[in-house]
C-alpha positions as semicolon CSV with decimal commas, in nm:
position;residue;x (nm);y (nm);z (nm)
1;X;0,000;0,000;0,000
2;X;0,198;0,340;-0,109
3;X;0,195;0,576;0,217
4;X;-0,123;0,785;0,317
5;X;-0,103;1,089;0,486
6;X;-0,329;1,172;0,755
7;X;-0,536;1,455;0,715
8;X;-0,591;1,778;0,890
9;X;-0,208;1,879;0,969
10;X;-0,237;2,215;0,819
11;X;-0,527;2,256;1,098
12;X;-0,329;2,188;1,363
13;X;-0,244;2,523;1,500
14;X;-0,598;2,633;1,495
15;X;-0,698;2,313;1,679
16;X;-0,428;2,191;1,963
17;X;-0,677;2,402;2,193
18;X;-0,992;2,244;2,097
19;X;-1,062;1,890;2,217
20;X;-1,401;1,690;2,183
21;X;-1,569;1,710;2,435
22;X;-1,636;1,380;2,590
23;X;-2,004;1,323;2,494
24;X;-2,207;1,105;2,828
25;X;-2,142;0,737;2,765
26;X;-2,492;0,636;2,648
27;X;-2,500;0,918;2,380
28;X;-2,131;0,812;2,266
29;X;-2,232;0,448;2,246
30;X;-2,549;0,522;2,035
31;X;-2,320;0,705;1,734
32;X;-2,237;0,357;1,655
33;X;-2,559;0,227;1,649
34;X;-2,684;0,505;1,428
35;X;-2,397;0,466;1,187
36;X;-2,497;0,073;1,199
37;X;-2,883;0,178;1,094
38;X;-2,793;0,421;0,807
39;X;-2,538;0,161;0,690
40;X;-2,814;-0,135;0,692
41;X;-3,035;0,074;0,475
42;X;-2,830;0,217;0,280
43;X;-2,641;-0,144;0,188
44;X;-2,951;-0,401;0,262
45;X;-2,740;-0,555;0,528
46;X;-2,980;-0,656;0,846
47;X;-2,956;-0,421;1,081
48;X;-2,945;-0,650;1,375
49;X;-2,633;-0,812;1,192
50;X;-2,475;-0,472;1,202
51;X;-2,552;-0,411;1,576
52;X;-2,390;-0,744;1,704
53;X;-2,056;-0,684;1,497
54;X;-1,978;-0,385;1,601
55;X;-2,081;-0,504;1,986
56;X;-1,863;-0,827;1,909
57;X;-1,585;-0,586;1,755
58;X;-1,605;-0,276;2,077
59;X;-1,828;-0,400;2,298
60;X;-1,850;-0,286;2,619
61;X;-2,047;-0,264;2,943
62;X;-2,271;0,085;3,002
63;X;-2,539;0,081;3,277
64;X;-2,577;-0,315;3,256
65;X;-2,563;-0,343;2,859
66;X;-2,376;-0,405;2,615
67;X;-2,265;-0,131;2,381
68;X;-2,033;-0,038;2,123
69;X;-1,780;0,234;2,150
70;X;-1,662;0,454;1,807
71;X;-1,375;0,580;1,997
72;X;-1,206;0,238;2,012
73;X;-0,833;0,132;1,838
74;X;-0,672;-0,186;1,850
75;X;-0,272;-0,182;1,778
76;X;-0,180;-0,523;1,698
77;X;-0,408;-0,689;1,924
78;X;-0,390;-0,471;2,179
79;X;-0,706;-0,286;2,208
80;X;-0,823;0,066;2,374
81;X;-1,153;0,293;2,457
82;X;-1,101;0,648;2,448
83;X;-1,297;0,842;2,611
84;X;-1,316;1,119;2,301
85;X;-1,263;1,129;1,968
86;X;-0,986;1,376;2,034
87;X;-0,797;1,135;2,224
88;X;-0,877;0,845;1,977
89;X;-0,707;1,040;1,718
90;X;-0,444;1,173;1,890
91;X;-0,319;0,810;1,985
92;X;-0,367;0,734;1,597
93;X;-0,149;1,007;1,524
94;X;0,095;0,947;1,757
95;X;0,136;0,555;1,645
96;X;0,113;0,669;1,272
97;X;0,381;0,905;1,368
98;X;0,620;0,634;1,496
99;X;0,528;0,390;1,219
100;X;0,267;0,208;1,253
101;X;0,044;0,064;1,030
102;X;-0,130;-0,218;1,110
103;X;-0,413;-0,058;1,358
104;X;-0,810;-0,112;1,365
105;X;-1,071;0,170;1,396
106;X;-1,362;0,273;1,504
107;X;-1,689;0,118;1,559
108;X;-1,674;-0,187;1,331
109;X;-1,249;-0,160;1,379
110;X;-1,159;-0,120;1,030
111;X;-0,770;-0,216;0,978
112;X;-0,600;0,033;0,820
113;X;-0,312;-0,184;0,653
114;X;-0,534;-0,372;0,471
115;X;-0,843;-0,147;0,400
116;X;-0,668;0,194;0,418
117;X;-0,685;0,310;0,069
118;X;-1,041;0,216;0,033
119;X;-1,109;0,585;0,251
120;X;-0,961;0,912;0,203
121;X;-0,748;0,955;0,453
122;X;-0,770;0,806;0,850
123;X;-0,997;1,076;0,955
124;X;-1,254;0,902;0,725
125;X;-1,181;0,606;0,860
126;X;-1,298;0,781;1,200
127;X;-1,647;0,857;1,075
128;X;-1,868;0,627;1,207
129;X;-2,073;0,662;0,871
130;X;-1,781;0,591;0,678
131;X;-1,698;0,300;0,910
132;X;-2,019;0,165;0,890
133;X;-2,088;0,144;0,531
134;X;-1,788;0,006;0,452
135;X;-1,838;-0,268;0,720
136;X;-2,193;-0,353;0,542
137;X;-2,007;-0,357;0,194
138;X;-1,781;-0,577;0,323
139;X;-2,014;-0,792;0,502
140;X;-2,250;-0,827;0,221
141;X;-1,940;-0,927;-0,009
142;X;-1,939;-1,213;0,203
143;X;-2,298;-1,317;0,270
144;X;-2,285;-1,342;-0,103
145;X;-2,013;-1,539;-0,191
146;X;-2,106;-1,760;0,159
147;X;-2,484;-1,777;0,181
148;X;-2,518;-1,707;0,544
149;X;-2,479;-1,385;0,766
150;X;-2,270;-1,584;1,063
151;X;-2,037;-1,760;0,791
152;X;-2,025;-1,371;0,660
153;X;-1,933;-1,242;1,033
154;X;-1,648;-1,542;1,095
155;X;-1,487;-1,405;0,722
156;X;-1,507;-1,063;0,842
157;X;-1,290;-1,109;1,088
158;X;-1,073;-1,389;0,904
159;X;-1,047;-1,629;0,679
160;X;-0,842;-1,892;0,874
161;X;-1,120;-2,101;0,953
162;X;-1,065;-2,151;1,292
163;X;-1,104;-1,782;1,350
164;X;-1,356;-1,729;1,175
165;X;-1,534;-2,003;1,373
166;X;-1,452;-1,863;1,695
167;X;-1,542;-1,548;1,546
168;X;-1,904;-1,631;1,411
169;X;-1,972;-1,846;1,770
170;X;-1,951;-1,508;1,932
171;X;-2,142;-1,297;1,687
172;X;-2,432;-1,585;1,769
173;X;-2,459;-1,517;2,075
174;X;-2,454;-1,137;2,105
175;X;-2,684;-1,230;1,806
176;X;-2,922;-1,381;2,027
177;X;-2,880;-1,175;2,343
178;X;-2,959;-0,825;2,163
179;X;-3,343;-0,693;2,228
180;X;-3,408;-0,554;1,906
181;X;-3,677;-0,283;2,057
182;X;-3,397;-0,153;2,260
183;X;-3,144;-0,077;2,016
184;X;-3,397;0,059;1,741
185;X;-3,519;0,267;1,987
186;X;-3,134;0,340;2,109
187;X;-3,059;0,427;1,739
188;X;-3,304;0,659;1,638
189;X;-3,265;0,838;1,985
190;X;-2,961;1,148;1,896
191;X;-2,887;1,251;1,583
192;X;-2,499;1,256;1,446
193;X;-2,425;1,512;1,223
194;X;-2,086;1,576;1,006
195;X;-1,778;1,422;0,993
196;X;-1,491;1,357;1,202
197;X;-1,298;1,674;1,297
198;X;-0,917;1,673;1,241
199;X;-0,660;1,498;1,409
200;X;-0,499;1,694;1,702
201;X;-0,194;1,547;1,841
202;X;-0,120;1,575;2,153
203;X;0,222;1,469;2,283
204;X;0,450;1,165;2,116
205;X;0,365;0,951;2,382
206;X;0,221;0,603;2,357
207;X;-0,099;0,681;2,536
208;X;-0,267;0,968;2,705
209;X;-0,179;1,027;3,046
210;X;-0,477;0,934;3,310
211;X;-0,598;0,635;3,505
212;X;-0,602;0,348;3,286
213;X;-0,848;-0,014;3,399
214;X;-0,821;-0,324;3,165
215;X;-1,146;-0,459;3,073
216;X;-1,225;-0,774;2,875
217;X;-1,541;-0,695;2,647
218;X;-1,875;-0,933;2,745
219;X;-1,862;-1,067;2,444
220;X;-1,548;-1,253;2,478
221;X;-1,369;-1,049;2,224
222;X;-1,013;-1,175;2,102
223;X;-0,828;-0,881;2,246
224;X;-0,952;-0,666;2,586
225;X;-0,983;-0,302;2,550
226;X;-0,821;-0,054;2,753
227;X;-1,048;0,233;2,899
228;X;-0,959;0,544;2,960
229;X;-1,186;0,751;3,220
C-alpha cells in the first residue's frame, strides 16, 4: 500500500486548543448504532447483523448493557476505549507518527493496513458513517459469496477457519442476546451530524496520560480493551 497521509495537519495550530468534548457514555455508544442503521439501509445488510458486529468488535459494558464504542483502536491486538474522539485520534497520530500501520478503527475496527486506501485519509476512517458502510459492503461481499450472515461475520474477521469459527460463535450469541426494541429505539434516539474533525496530536507519547483499567469486552472479544476515564 503506497503511504497515506493523515489529514488535517495544516489545521493543527488552529486546533491543539480544541478537544471533543467527551459526549455522556450512552449518547457516545449510540453514534455507533446510528452509523450501523444508516449503513443497513443504505447497503440491505440486516440491521441487527450490524448491531452485534460492532458489539462483538467494541463492545463494552454501560449501565448493565452491552454497547459499542466509536472511539475504540486496537494496535496489533492490543485494544483501547477512548474516552473522546480527540484522544482516539491523537493516539492514531501518535502511532502513525512512529510507524505504525497495522491498527483497527472505530466502531466496526476497520484495519487500516489492509483497508486503508479504500477511505480518504484516517480521519474518514474515524467517521462512524464511513466506518459503517464500509463494514456492510464488506459484510455483504461475504454473505454473497457464503450464503449465510454468521459464515459472513467469521470471514469478516478472518479467513483462517478456525477464526472465523470462533469469530461467528460469538457474533451468535450477542446475536441472540440483543433486544431488538432496545437498540432501534437506542438508534433513532440522537442525531450525528458531520464528519470527524481533524486529528490533534497531543504529545508523542504512547498513550494519554490518566488512570487506565483493563477490561475484557462481554462478548469474549479476542483482544480486551483498555479504557480510559
Amino acid at each position: 500500500m503506497p503511504h497515506r497521509t493523515i489529514s488535517g495537519l495544516l489545521a493543527l495550530a488552529l486546533c491543539v486548543g480544541q478537544q471533543a468534548l467527551a459526549i455522556p457514555n450512552l449518547r457516545t455508544a449510540d453514534i455507533c448504532d446510528r452509523a450501523a442503521q444508516r449503513a443497513a439501509t443504505s447497503e440491505g445488510v440486516p440491521l441487527e447483523v450490524l448491531h452485534a458486529i460492532t458489539r462483538v468488535e467494541t463492545g463494552r459494558a454501560i449501565d448493565g448493557r452491552l454497547s459499542p464504542w466509536p472511539w475504540a483502536i486496537n494496535v496489533e491486538g492490543k485494544g483501547f476505549w477512548f474516552k473522546s474522539e480527540f484522544e482516539a485520534k491523537s493516539y492514531v497520530f501518535n502511532i502513525f507518527k512512529a510507524g505504525k500501520r497495522s491498527f483497527d478503527i472505530g466502531c466496526f475496527q476497520i484495519n487500516y493496513r489492509w483497508h486503508g486506501k479504500a477511505f480518504r485519509s484516517i480521519d474518514a476512517m474515524f467517521d462512524p458513517d464511513e466506518n459503517a458502510t464500509y463494514a456492510a459492503r464488506f459484510l455483504k461481499d461475504h454473505y454473497a459469496e457464503l450464503g449465510s450472515w454468521t459464515a459472513a461475520a467469521g470471514a469478516y474477521h478472518s479467513r483462517t477457519p478456525h477464526l472465523a469459527q470462533t469469530y461467528s460463535d460469538r457474533f451468535q450469541r450477542v446475536l441472540a442476546q440483543l433486544d431488538y426494541n432496545e437498540t432501534r429505539a437506542i438508534a433513532s434516539r440522537y442525531p450525528f451530524t458531520g464528519s470527524a474533525s481533524p486529528l490533534i496530536p497531543l504529545r508523542a507519547d504512547q498513550a494519554p496520560a490518566g488512570a487506565l483499567r483493563s477490561l475484557m469486552p462481554a462478548t469474549g472479544s479476542a483482544s480486551a480493551f483498555i479504557s480510559f476515564n
